[in-house]
Each structure stands twice: as structure tokens, then as C-alpha cells.
C-alpha positions as CSV (number, residue, x, y, z in Angstrom):
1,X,-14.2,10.4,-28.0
2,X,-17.8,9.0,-26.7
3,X,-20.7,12.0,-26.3
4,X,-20.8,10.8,-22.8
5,X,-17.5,11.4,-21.9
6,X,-17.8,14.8,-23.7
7,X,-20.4,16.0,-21.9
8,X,-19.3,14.4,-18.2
9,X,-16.1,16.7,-19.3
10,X,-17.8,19.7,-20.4
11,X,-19.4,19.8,-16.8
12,X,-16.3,19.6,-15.2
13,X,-17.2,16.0,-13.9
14,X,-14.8,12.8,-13.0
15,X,-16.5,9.5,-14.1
16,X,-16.9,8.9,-10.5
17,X,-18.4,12.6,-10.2
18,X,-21.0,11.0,-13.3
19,X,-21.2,7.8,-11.6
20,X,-22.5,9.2,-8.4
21,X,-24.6,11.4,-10.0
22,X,-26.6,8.6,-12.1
23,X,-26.3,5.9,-9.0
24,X,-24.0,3.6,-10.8
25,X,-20.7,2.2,-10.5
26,X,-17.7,4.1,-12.0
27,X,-16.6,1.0,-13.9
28,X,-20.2,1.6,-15.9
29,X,-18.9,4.8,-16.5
30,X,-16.0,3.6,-17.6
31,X,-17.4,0.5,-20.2
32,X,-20.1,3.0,-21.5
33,X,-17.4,5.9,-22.5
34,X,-14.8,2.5,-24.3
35,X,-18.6,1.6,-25.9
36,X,-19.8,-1.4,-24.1
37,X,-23.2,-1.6,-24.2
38,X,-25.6,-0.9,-21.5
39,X,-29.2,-1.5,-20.2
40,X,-31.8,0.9,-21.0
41,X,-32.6,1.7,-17.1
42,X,-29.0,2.4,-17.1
43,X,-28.6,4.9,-20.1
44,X,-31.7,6.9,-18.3
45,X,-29.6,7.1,-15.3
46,X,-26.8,8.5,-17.4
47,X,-28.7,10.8,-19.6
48,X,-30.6,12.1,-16.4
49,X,-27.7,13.1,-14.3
50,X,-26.1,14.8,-17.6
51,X,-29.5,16.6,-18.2
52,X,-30.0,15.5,-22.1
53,X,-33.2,14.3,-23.1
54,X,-34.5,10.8,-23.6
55,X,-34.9,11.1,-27.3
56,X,-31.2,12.1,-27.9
57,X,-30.0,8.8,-26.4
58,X,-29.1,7.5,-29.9
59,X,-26.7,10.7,-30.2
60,X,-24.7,9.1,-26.7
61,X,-24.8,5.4,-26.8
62,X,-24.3,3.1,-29.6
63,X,-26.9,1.3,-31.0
64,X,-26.9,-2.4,-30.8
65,X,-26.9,-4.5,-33.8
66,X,-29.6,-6.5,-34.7
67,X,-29.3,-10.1,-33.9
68,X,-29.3,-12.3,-37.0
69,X,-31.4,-15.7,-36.5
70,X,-29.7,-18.6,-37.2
71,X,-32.4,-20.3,-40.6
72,X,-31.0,-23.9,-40.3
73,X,-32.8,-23.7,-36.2
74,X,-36.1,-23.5,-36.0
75,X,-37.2,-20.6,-33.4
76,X,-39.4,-21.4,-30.7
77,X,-42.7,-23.1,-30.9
78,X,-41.6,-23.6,-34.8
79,X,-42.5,-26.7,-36.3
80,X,-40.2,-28.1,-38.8
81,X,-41.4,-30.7,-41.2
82,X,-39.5,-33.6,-42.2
């Protein structure tokens, strides 16, 4: 079970309940607690209306993987010599 829907529980709170609370659509609520990702400005909102700290965001929300680069493209502005 996600931390979010845990604690959105242990309140006593619907995910619309939640949703209301952090000014975002239940459906958010919804995706976040399956483990979508979100935006930052979004998890805030979230942690916020629950009442858990910024720095324990990493305890509720996945963390994204890194993207790998692709080394047969050159990145931006790169030069590649022939």
C-alpha cells in the first residue's frame, strides 16, 4: 500500500477528502497512490494537506529513475567529429 494512501486513511480521509484538501483532482489522488509519478508543486500540495514535512517526501512518492542518455546521439550543442 502507497504512504499516501496510508496516511489519507489514517485521517479518516476519501481521496476526494485529500484531493480537496491539496487543491487537486481526485484522479491525482488516485495515479499518485497506483505510483504514477507527479510534479514537484504537486507532491507539496499533497504532503501539505497531510501535514508531513517536505524532507520526508522520499518516504511517500517514488523516486524517479534517472534518465539514461542515449552515447550513439550527441547531446545538445555537442560537436561530433567525423
Amino acid at each position: 500500500m502507497s504512504r499516501i494512501r496510508a496516511a489519507r486513511q489514517a485521517l479518516g480521509w476519501t481521496q476526494n477528502d485529500l484531493a480537496q484538501r491539496a487543491g487537486v483532482s481526485t484522479r491525482t489522488i488516485h495515479a499518485i497512490e497506483k505510483g504514477r509519478p507527479c510534479r514537484q508543486a504537486t507532491k507539496r500540495h499533497i504532503l501539505n494537506a497531510l501535514g508531513v514535512p517536505w524532507e520526508n517526501r522520499a518516504d511517500y512518492f517514488t523516486v524517479a529513475k534517472p534518465v539514461r542518455r542515449d552515447k550513439s546521439r550527441p547531446e545538445a550543442g555537442e560537436v561530433r567529429s567525423a
